[in-house]
Structures are given as C-alpha cells and as structure tokens.
GUTI-316153 format. One record per atom (N, C-alpha, C): atom name; x, y, z; chain; residue in one letter. Coordinates in nm, 3 decimals. Atoms other than C-alpha are relative to their C-alpha. Layout:
// GUTI-316153
{"CA"; {X; Y; Z}; "A"; "A"}
...
***
This chain:
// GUTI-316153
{"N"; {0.085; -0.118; 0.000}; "A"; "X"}
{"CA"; {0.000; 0.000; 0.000}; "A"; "X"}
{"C"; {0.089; 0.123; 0.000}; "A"; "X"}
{"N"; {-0.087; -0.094; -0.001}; "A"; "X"}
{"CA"; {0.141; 0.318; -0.068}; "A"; "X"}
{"C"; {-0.082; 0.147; -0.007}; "A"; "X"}
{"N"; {0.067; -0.091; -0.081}; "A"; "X"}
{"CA"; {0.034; 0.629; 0.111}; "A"; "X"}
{"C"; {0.021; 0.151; -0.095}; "A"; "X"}
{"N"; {-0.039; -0.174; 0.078}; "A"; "X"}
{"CA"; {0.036; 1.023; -0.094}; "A"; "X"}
{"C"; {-0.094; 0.086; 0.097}; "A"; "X"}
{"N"; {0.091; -0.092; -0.068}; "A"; "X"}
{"CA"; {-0.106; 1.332; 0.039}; "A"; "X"}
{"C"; {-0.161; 0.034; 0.045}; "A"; "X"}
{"N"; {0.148; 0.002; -0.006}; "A"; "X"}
{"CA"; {-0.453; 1.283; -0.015}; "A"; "X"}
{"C"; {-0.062; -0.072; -0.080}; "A"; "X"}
{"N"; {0.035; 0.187; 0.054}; "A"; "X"}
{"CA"; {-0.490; 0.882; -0.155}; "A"; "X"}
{"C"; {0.092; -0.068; 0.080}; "A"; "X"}
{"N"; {-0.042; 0.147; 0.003}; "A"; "X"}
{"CA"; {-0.393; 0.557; -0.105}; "A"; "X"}
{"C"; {0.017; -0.044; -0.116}; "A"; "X"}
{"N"; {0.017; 0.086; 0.100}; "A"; "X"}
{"CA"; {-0.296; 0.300; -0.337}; "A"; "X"}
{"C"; {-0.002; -0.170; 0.057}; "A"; "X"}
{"N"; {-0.001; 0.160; -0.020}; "A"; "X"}
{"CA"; {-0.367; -0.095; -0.279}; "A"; "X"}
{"C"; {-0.005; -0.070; -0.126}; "A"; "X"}
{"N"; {-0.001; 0.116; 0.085}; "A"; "X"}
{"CA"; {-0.297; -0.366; -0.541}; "A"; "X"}
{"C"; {0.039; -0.131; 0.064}; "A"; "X"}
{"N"; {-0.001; 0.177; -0.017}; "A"; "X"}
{"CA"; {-0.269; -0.724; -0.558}; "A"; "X"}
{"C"; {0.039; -0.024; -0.131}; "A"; "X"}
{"N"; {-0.011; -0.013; 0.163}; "A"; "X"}
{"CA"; {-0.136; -0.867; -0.833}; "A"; "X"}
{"C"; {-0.126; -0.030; -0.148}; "A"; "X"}
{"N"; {0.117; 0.025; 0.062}; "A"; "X"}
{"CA"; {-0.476; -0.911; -1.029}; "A"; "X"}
{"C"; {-0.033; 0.182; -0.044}; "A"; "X"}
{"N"; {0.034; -0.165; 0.054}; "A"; "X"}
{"CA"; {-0.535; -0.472; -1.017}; "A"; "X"}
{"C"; {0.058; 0.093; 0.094}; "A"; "X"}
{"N"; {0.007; -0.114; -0.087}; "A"; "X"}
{"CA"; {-0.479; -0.177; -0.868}; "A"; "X"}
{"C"; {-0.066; 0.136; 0.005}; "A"; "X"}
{"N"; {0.058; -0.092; -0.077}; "A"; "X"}
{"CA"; {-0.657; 0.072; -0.713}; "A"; "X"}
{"C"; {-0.011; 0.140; 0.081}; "A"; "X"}
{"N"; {-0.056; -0.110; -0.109}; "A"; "X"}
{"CA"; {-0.623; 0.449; -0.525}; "A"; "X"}
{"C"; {-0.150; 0.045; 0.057}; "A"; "X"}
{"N"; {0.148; -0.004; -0.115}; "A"; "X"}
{"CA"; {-0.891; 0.491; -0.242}; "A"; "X"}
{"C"; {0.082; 0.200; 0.033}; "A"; "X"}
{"N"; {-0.026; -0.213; -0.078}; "A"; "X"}
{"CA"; {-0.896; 0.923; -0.112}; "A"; "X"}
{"C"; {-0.177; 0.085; 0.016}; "A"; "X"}
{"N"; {0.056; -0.065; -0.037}; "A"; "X"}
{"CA"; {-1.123; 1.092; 0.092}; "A"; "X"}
{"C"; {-0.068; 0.113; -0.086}; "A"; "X"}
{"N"; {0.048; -0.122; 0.082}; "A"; "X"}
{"CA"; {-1.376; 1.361; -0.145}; "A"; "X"}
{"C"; {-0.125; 0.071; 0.094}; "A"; "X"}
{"N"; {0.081; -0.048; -0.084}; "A"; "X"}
{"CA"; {-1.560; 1.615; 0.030}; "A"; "X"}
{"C"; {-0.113; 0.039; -0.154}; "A"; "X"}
{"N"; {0.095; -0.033; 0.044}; "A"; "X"}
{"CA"; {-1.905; 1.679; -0.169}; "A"; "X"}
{"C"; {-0.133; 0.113; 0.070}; "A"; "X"}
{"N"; {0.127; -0.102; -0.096}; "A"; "X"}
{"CA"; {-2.220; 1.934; -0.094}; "A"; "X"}
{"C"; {-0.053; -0.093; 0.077}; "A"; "X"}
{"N"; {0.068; 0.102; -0.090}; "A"; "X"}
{"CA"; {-2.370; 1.624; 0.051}; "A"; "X"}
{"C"; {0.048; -0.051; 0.102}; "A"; "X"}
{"N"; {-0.075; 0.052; -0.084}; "A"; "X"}
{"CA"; {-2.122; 1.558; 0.278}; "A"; "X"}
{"C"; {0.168; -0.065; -0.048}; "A"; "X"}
{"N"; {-0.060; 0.088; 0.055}; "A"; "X"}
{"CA"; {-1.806; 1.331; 0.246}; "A"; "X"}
{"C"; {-0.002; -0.143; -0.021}; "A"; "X"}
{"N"; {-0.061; 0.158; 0.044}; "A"; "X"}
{"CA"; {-1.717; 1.022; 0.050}; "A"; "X"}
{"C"; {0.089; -0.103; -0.032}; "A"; "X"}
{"N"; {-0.114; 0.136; 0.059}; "A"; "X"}
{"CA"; {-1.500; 0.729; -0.030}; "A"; "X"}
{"C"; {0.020; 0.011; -0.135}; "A"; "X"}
{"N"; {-0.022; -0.016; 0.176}; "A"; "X"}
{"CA"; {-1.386; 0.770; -0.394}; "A"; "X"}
{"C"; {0.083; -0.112; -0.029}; "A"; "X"}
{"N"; {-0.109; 0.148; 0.031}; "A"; "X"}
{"CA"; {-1.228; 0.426; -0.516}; "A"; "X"}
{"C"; {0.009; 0.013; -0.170}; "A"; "X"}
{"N"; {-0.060; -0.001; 0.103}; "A"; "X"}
{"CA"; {-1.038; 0.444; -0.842}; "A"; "X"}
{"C"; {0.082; -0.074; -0.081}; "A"; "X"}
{"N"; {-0.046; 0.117; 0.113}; "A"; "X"}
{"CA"; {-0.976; 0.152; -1.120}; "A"; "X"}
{"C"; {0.066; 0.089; -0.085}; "A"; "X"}
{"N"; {-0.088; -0.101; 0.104}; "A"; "X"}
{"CA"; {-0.695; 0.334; -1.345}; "A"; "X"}
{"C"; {0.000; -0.152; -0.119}; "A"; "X"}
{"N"; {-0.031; 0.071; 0.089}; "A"; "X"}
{"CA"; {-0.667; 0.032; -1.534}; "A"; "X"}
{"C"; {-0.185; -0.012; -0.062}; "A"; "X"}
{"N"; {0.089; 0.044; 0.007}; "A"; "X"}
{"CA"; {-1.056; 0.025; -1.587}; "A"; "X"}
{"C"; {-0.101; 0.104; -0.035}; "A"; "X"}
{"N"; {0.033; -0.200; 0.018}; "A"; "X"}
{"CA"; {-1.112; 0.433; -1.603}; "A"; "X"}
{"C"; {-0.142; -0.030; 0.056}; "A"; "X"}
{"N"; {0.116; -0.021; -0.097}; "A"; "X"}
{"CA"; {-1.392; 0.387; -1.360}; "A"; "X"}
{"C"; {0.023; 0.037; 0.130}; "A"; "X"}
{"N"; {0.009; -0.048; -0.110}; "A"; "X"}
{"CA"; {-1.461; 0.504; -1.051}; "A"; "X"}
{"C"; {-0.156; -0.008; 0.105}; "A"; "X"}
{"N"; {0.157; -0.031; -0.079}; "A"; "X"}
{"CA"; {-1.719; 0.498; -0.759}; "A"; "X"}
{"C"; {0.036; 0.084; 0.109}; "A"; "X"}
{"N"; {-0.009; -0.101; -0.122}; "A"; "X"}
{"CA"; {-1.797; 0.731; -0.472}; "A"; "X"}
{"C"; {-0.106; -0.024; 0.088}; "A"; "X"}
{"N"; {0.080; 0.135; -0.136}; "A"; "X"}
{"CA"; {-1.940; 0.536; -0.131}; "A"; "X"}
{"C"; {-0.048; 0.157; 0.105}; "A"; "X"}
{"N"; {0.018; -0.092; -0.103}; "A"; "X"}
{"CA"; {-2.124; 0.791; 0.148}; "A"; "X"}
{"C"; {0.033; -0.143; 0.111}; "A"; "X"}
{"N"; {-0.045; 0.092; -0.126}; "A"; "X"}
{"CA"; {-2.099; 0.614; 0.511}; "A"; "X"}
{"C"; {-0.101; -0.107; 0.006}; "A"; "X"}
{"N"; {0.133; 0.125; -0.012}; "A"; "X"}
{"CA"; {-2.416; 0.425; 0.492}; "A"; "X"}
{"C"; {0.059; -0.162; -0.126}; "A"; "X"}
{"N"; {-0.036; 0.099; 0.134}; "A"; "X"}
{"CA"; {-2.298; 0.277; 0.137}; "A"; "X"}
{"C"; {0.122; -0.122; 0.067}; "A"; "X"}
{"N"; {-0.113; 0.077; -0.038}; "A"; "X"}
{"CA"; {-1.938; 0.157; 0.283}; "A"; "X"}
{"C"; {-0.085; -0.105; 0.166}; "A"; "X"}
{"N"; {0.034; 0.062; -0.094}; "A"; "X"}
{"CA"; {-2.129; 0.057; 0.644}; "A"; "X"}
{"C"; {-0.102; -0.117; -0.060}; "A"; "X"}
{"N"; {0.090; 0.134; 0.043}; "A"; "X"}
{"CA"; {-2.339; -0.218; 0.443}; "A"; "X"}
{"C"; {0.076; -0.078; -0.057}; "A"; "X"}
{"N"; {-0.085; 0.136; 0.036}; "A"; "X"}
{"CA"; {-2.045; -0.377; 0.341}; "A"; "X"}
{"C"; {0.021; -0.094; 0.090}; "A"; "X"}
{"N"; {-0.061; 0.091; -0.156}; "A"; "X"}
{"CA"; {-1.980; -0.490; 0.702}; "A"; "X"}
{"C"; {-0.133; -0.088; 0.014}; "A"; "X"}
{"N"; {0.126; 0.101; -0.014}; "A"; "X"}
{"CA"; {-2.359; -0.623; 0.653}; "A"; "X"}
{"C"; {-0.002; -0.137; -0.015}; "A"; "X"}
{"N"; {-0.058; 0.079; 0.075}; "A"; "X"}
{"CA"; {-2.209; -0.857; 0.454}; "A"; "X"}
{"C"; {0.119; -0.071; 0.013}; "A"; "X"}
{"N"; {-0.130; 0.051; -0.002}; "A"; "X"}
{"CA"; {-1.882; -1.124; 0.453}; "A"; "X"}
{"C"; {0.017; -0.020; -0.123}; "A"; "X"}
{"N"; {0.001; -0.016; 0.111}; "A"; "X"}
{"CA"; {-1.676; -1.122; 0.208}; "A"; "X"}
{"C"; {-0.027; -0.079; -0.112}; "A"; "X"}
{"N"; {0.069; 0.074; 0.111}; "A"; "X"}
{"CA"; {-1.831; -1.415; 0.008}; "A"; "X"}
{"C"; {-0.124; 0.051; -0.082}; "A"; "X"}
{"N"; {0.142; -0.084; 0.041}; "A"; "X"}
{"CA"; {-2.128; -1.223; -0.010}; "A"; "X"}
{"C"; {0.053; 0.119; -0.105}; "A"; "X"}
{"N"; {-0.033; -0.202; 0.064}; "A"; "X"}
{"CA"; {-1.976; -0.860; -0.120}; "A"; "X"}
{"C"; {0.079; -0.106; -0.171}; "A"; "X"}
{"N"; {-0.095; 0.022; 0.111}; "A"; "X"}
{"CA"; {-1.731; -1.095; -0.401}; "A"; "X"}
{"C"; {-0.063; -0.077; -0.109}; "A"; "X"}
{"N"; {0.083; 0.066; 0.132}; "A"; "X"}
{"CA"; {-2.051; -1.262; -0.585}; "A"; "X"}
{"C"; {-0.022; 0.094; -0.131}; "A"; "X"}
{"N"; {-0.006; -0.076; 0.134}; "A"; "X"}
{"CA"; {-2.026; -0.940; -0.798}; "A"; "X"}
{"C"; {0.085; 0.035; -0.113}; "A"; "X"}
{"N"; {-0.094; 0.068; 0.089}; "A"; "X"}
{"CA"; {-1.738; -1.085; -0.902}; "A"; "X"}
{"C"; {-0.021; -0.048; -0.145}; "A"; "X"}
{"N"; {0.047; 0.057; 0.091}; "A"; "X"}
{"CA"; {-1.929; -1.264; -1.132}; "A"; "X"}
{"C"; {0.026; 0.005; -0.175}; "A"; "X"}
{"N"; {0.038; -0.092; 0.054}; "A"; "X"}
{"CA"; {-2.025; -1.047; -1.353}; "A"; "X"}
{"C"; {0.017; 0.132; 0.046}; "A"; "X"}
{"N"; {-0.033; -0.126; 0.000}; "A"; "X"}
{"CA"; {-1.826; -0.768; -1.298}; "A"; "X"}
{"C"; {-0.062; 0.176; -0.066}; "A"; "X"}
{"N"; {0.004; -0.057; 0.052}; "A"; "X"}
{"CA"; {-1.894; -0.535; -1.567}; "A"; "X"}
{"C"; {-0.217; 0.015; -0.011}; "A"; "X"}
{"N"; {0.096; -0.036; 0.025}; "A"; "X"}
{"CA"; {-2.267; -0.564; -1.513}; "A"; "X"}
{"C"; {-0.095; -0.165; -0.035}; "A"; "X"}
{"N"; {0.037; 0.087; 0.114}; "A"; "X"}
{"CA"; {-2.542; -0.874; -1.625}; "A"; "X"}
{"C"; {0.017; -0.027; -0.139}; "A"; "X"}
{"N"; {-0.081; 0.052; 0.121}; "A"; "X"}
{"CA"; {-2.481; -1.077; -1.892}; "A"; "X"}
{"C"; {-0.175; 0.050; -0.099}; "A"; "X"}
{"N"; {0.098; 0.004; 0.033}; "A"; "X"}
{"CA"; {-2.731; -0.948; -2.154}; "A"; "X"}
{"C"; {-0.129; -0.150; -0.024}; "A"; "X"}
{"N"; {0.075; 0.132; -0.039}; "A"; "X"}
{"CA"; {-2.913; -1.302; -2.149}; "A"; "X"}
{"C"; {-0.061; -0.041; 0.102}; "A"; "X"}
{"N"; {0.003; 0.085; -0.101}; "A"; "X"}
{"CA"; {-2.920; -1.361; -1.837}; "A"; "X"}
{"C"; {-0.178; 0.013; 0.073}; "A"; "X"}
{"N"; {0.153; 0.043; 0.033}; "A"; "X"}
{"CA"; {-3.335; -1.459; -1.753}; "A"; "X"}
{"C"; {-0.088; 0.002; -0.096}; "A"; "X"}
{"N"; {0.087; 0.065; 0.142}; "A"; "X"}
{"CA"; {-3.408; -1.525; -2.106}; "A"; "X"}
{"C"; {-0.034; -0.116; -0.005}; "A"; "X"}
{"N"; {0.029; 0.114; 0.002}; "A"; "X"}
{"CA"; {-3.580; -1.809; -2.133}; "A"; "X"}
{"C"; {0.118; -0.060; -0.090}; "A"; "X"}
{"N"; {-0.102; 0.007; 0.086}; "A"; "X"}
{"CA"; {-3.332; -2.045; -2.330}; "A"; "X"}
{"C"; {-0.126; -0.080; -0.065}; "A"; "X"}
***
C-alpha cells in the first residue's frame, strides 16, 4: 500500500486501485479508483457501512459479472 497526500494506493497482483477521501455538498465520501478500468465509484458512510452487513463471500458474488449482467441472463433459453 502506498500512502500520498490525499490517496492511497492498494494492489494485488490481479489490479490496482487508489482509495482518497472527497468532500461533496452532501457531505463526504469514499472515492475508489480503477486506473486500469477508467472507472470510478464514490461510497457515502451508509454505502461503505453495508459492506460490514455482509462477509466477504457475499460482497465478491459481484465478481461474477463484474462489468454488469450478462445481456441473457433470464431469457428463457
């Protein structure tokens, strides 16, 4: 993990990632940043506190299907 002024970075060898604090009118959020993936999300406290709802078998089924359902998926076959 490697620490800068105002991020983080965590990888594994599979991706990497830079997590940093964003203040918004709504308050602040979690900003998590895929550079290899040019996406991004931004978590309030409720969002990140429902992860703990969860273990991580649960939170990593969106593994799946990362990028979203598979267009097919409850089509009859």
């Amino acid at each position: 993990m490697t620490e800068g002024p105002d991020f983080f970075i965590i990888s594994n060898e599979f991706t990497t990632v830079t997590v940093r604090k964003v203040r918004t009118r709504n308050g602040e959020r979690l900003e998590i940043r895929s550079a290899a993936q040019e996406r991004s999300i931004t978590l309030d406290a409720i969002a990140l506190e429902a992860l703990t709802w969860s273990n991580a078998l649960e939170v990593g089924e969106g593994l799946s299907t990362p990028m979203g359902p598979e267009d097919n998926e409850g089509d009859p076959a």
